[in-house]
N, C-alpha and C positions, 0 to 999 in steps of 0.2 A: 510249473515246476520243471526242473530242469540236471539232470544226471550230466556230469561235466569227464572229459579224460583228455585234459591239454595234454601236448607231449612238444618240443621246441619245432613251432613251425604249423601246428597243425592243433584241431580241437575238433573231438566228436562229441556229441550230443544227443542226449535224447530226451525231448519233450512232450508233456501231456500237455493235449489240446482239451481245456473247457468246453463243452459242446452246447453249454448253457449261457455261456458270457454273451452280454447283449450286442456286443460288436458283428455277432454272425447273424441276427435277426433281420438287416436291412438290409444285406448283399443278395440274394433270393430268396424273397419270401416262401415257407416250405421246404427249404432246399440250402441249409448252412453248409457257408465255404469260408476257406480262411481267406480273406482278400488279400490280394497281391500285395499290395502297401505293410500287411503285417508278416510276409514273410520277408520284407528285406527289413525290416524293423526288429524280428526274432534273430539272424545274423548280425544286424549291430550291437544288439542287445548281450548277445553271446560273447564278442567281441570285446566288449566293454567290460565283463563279467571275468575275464578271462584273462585283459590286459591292465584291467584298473584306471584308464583312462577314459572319458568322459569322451564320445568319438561323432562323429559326423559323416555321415553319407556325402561326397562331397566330387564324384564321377561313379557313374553304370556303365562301363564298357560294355558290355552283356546283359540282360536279361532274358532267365528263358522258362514262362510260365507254360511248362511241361501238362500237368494235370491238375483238377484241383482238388484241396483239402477237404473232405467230408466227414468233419469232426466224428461221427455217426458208425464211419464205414474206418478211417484212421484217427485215434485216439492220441497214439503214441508217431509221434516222428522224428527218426534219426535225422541228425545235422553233420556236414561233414565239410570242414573249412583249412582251408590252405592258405599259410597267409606268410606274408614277408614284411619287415619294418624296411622303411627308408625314411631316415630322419623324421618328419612330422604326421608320418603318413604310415597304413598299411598299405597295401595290396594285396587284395584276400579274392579267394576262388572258394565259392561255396553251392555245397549242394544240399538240400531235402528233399527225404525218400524214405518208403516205408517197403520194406522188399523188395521186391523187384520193381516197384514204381515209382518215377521220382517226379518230385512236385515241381520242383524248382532249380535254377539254375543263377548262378550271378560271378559274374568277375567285377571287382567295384576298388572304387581306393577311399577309406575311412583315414579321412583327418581327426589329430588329436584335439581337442576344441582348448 
């Protein structure tokens, strides 16, 4: 689930993380974390939700896995994305963080597929 407030150029976000969904069972047993793969999938996903186009991860200039996700410990995480069109493409700068702690980092270019 996901609270939306595009504004031209930018999108915040706040999503609740499942702490039950079985994708966090096999990343450490004991010890659910959102793996890295699904935080740049929650920014496309956003992305997509936000521009109506169907998008592609398609360059990572950046990645910067900060901390991790403990469904347990953070529930809810804000998103915060900067993005520019160029013809077939964004260029988008995004972060997640949940107060003073941010999980994630990305600068990336989403093709329109």
């Amino acid at each position: 689930m996901a609270q939306f407030e595009p504004v031209p150029g930018a999108v915040k976000a706040k999503i609740s993380i499942n702490k039950d969904h079985s994708i966090l069972e096999g990343h450490f047993p004991g010890l659910p974390i959102v793996p890295g793969v699904c935080m740049m999938q929650i920014i496309r996903e956003i992305m997509e939700v936000m521009s109506g186009k169907d998008l592609k991860l398609t360059a990572a200039d950046s990645m910067k896995f900060l901390s991790v996700i403990n469904p347990n410990q953070n529930s809810e995480v804000d998103v915060d994305i900067s993005y520019a069109e160029h013809g077939d493409h964004y260029v988008v700068n995004a972060t997640l963080f949940a107060a003073a702690v941010t999980f994630f980092k990305l600068k990336a270019t989403l093709t329109f597929s």
